[in-house]
N, C-alpha and C positions, 0 to 999 in steps of 0.2 A: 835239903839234899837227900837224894835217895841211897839209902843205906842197905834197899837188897839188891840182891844179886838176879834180879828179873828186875821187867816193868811193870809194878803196881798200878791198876788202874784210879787207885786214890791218889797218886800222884797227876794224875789226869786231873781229877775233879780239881785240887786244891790249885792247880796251874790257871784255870778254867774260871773258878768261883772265889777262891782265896778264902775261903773256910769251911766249914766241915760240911759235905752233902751226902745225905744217903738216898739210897730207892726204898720207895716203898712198890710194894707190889699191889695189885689189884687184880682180882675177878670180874669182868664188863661181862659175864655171861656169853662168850662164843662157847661153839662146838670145836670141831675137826671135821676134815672128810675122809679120815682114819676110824671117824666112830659113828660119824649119819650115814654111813653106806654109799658115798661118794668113794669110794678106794677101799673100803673097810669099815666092821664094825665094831671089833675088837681094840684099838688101839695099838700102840706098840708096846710089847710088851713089859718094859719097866713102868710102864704108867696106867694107872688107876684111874677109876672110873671122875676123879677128882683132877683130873691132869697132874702131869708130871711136875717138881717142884713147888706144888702149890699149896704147902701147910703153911699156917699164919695168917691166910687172908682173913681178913675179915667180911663172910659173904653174906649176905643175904643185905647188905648197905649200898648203896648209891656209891655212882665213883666221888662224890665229893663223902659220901660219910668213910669209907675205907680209907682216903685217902689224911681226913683229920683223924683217924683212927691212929691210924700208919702217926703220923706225924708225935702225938702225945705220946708213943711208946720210945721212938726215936729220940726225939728233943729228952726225955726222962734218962735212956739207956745209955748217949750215946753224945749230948750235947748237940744234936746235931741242928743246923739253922736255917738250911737250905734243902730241898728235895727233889728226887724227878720221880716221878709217877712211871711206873714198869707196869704193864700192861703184859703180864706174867701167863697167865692159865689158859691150855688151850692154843689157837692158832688166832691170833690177834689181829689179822687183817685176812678174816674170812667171813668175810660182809662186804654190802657194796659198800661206795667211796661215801654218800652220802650218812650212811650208817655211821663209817668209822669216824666224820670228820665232828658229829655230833659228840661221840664219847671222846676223842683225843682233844676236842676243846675244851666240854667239862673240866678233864683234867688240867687244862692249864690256866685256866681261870681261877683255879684254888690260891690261896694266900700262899706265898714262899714256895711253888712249885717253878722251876727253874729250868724244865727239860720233861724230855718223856724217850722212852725206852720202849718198843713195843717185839712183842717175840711172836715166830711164826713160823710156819713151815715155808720150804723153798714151790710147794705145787700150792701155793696161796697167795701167788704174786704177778697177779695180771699186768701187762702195762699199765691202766688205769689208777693201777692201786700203787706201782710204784712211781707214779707221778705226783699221789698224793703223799708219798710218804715224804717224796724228793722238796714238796710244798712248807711239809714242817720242818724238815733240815734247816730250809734258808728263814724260817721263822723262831726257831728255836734249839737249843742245843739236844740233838735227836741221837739216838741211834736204835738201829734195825739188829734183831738177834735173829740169829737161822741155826736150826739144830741141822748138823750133818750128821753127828755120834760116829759113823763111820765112812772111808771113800772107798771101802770093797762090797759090790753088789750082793755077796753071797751073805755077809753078814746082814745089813741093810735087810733082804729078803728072810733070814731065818731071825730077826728081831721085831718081822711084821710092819714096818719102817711103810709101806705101800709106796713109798717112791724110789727110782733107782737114783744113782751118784750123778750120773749126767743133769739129771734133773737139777740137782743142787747147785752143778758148777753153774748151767748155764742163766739162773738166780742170783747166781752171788755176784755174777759178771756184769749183768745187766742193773744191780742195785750200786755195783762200786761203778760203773760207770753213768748213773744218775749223780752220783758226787755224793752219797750218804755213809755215813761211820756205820761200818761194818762191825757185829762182833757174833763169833761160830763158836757152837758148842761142837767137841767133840768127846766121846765117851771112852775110856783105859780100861782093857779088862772086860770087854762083851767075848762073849763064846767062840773059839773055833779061832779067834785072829793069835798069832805069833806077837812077840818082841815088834819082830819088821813090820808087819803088818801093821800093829797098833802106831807106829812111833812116821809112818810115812805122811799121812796127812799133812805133819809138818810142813815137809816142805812145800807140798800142794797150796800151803795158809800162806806160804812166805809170796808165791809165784803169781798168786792171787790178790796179793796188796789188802787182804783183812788189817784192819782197826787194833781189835781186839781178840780175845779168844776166850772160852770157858773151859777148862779142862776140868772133866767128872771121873769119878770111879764108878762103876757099876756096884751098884749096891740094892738089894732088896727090901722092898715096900710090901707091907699090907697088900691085899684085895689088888694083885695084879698078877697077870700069866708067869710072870717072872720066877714070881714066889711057888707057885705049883709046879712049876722045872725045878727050883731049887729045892724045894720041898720034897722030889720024886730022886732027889741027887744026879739032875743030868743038868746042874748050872756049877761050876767053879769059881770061885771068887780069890782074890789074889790077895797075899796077908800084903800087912802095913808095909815091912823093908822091901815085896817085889813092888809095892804100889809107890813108894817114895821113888825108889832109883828109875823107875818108869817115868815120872812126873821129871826128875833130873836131865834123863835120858831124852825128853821131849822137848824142855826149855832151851838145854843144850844147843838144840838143831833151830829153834825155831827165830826169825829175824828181829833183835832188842828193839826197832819202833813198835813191834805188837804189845799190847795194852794186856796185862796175863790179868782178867774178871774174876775169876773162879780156877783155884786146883785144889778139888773135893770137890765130895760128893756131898749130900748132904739131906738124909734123910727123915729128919723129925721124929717125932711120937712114931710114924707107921714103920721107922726102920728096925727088918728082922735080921738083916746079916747085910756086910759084917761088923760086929759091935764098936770094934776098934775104930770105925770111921764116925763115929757117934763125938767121939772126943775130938773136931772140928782141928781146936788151935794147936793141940799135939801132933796132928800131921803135918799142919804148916810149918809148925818147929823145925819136924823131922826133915823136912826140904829143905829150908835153909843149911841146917845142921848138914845135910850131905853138901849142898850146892859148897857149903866152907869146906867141906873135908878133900871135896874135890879140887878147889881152888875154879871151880868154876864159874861160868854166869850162862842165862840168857844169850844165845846167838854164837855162843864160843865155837861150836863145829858145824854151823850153818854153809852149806853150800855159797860157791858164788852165784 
């Protein structure tokens, strides 16, 4: 029985598998067309010339030796006995179909790989590509991650993002009507957005029928534009109690069948501010810890 006050997406998994599965993540070597001068060369601003999220991989391996890599740290750390392969770094179906279908087999051909997860941008999803993606749904237990971070243009535009909001919905539309588990990032605390502003998306995720959701903090990385804003004192970042009751204030709104992936941020070795986000299971605490003081949950002041 689920004992928080959200939807855990490990109560997915063990519904799903009936024992313990984690992701492992991989590096398959794509770009962006945020950083090959298809839209941009720069990237979006919180992410490094390594991609965004992507410390721990084990790179310079084959998707199968990453993926035993992944596995031996897992099974050691975590018990765990089942896997899906996260296709993490970068824009993950920014190749053709023939490309992609070579690396997403790999992966599932490994022992005790059970699924696969791949992540992308919403301007990396041709028809053709979400046919194929729609191909391993009904093959395997799949889901599609799509970074929104934000659905106001102006942020979007001053975070270097190269695509607008439209671009995203009419993505996410087109993939939840392929029949594929949806799950969106979006990011708490980028520059210049309000309370409202940040906390609106929600209901956009609720109208939209997403899976799941990732919710991030903006937090600073090493060797990214991020860090030279914040380093010049023109980036703000938001302490722990505005960033918990924001994350409350979000769940609050947001529809209890959504799957909550990620609330943190989570920066590794290259994270420069803010330090307090560094201590991972202390924030999670501290959500819980309000969602009780609240007497709240997940979906409680969600729209009809």
């Amino acid at each position: 029985m689920n004992a928080k006050r959200y939807t855990p997406f490990s109560e997915e998994l063990k519904r799903v598998f009936g024992c313990r599965v984690h992701r492992i993540s991989i590096d398959a070597g794509f770009t962006c067309p945020n950083r090959d001068g298809t839209v941009g060369r720069d990237g979006c601003v919180f992410c490094s010339d390594r991609g965004a999220g992507s410390f721990g991989i084990a790179r310079g391996l084959s998707i199968a030796g990453q993926l035993e890599h992944g596995k031996e740290i897992m099974v050691r750390k975590y018990k765990a006995k089942k896997f899906i392969a996260y296709f993490q770094s970068y824009s993950n179906t920014y190749a053709a179909p023939e490309q992609l279908r070579a690396l997403y087999d790999e992966a599932l051909a490994q022992p005790d790989i059970v699924g696969l997860i791949v992540g992308t941008r919403p301007d990396c999803l041709a028809p053709e590509i979400v046919d194929l993606l729609a191909e391993y749904s009904r093959r395997t237990y799949f889901w599609l991650e799509l970074g929104l971070q934000s659905p106001h243009d102006k942020t979007l535009q001053a975070i270097g993002r190269g695509h607008d909001s439209a671009t995203f919905f009419e993505a996410a539309a087109r993939v939840k009507a392929a029949g594929l588990r949806l799950c969106v990032h979006v990011i708490l605390g980028l520059p210049g957005e309000s309370r409202e502003e940040m906390l609106a998306s929600a209901g956009m995720m609720n109208a939209l029928g997403i899976d799941g959701i990732k919710i991030h903090l903006l937090h600073v990385n090493r060797n990214t534009r991020l860090n030279d804003h914040y380093q010049n004192g023109a980036v703000g970042l938001l302490e722990k109690s505005e960033y918990v009751a924001l994350v409350c204030d979000y769940l609050e709104l947001l529809d209890p069948r959504i799957f909550i992936q990620r609330m943190t941020g989570d920066g590794g070795k290259d994270l420069v501010a803010p330090l307090w986000s560094a201590a991972k299971f202390e924030t999670l605490n501290a959500i819980d810890a309000e969602l009780e003081r609240r007497g709240s949950r997940q979906g409680l002041l969600r729209g009809p």
